[in-house]
C-alpha positions in Angstrom: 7.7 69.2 47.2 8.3 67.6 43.6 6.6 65.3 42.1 7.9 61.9 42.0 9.7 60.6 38.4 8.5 57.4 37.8 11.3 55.4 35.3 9.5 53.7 32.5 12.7 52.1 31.3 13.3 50.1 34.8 9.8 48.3 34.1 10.1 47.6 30.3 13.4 45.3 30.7 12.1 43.8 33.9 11.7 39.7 33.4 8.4 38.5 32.5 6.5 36.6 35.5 7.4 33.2 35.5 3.3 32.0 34.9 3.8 34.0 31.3 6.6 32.1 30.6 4.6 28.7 31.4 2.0 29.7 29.7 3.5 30.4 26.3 5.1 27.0 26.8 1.8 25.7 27.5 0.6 27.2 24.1 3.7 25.8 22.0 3.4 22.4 23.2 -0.4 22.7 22.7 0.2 23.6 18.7 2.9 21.1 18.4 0.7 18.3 19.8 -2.5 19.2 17.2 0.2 19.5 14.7 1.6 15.5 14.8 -2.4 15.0 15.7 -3.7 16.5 12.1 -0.5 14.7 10.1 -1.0 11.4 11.8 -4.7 11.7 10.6 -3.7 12.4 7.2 -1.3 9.8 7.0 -4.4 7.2 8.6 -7.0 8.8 5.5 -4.7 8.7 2.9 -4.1 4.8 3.7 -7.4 4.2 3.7 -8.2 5.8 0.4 -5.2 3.9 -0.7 -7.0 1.0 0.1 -9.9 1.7 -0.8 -8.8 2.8 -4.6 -7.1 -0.4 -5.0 -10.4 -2.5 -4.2 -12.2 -0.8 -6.7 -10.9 -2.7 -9.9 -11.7 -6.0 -8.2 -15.1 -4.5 -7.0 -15.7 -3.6 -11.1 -14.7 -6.8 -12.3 -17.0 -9.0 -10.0 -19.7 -6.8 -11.4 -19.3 -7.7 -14.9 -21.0 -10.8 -16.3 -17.9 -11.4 -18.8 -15.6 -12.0 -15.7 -13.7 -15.1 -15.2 -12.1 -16.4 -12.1 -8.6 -19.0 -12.6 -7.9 -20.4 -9.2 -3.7 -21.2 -9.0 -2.7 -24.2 -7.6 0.6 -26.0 -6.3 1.6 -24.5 -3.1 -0.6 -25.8 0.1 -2.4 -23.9 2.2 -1.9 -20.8 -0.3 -5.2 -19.1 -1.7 -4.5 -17.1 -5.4 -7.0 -16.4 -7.7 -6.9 -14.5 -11.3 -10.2 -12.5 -11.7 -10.1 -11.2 -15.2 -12.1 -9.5 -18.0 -10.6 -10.3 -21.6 -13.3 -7.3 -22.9 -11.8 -4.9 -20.4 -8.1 -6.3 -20.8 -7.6 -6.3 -17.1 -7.7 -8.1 -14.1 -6.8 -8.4 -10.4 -5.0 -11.3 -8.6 -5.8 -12.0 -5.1 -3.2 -13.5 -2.9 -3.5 -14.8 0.7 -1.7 -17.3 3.1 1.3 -17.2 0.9 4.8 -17.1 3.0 6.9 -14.1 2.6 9.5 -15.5 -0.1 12.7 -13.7 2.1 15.2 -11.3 1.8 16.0 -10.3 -1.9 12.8 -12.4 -3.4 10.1 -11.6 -4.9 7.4 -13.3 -6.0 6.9 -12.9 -10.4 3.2 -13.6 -12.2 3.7 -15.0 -15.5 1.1 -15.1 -18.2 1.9 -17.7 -20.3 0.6 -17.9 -24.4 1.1 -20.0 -27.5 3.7 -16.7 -28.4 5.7 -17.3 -25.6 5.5 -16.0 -21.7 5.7 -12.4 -20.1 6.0 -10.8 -16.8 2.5 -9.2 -15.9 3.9 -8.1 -11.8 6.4 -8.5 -9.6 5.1 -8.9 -5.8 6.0 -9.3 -1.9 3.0 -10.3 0.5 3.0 -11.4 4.3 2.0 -15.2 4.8 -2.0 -13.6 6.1 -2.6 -10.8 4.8 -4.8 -10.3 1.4 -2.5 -8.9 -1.2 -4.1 -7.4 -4.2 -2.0 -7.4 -7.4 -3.9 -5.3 -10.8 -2.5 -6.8 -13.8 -3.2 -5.3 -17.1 -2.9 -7.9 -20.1 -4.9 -9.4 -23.2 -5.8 -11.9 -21.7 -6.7 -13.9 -24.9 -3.4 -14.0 -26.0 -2.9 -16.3 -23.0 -3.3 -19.7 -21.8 -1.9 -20.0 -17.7 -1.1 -17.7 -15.3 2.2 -19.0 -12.8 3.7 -17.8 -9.9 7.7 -18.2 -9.3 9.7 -17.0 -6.9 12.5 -15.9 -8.3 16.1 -13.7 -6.5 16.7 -10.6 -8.3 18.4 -10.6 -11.2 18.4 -14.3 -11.7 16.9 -16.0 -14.5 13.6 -17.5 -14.2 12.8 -20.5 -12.0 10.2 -23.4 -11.4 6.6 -22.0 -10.9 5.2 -23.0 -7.4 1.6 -21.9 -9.1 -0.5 -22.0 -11.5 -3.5 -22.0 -13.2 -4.8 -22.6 -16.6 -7.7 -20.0 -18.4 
């Protein structure tokens, strides 16, 4: 009597089980789902530090005693207001319940002076949400702030705001 040959190489190319096969698919759809998980976070956080950094101008300037507030009129139901520091030489505009202007406008913020007028931004917004606009000027060199809503590329129009310093 022999002894029996056992073939390694008829076990090494035989197919894996089918529960190894579902449970390595199990695994790669696991990774993949904490993968769009941990980028959809990210893309939350950085939004809200977005946010977050653009409040903190307008959190400064209501802090300092040599702010001044210009409220912007002309358009009803719209709420703009220039909060600005001459000292500092900047200031934030704050813009709510002002209609989208449409496809291929924008709305333009003027600053106005005895020297003649300059663009200070060029801005979309929703008709409710708060849209915060930094503008960086001298303001002493300036008399009004306006709002137009002008098509690109077009010369300027009629302001449908404004407010005087």
């Amino acid at each position: 009597m022999g002894i029996p040959v056992i073939s390694l190489r008829s076990k090494a190319t035989a197919s894996a089980p089918a529960w190894m096969i579902g449970a390595v698919t199990l695994v790669v759809e696991l990774v993949l789902v904490l993968a769009i998980m941990t980028a959809a976070s990210y893309r939350y956080e950085t939004g809200l530090y977005n946010r977050l950094s653009a409040q903190e101008p307008l959190l400064d300037l209501l802090h300092n005693a040599s702010t001044r507030i210009v409220l912007l009129t002309g358009r009803p139901g719209a709420s703009v207001r220039l909060i600005y520091d001459s000292a500092q030489k900047r200031g934030v505009l704050l813009v709510t319940n002002l209609a989208n202007p449409g496809d291929d406008f924008s709305y333009r913020v003027w600053l106005v002076g005895n020297n003649g007028s300059r663009t200070a931004w060029v801005f979309q917004t929703g008709s409710d949400a708060l849209t915060i606009v930094p503008i960086k000027a001298d303001f002493s060199l300036f008399r009004s702030v306006s709002i137009s809503v002008e098509q690109r590329n077009s010369a300027r129009s009629v302001p449908i705001l404004s407010g005087s310093f």
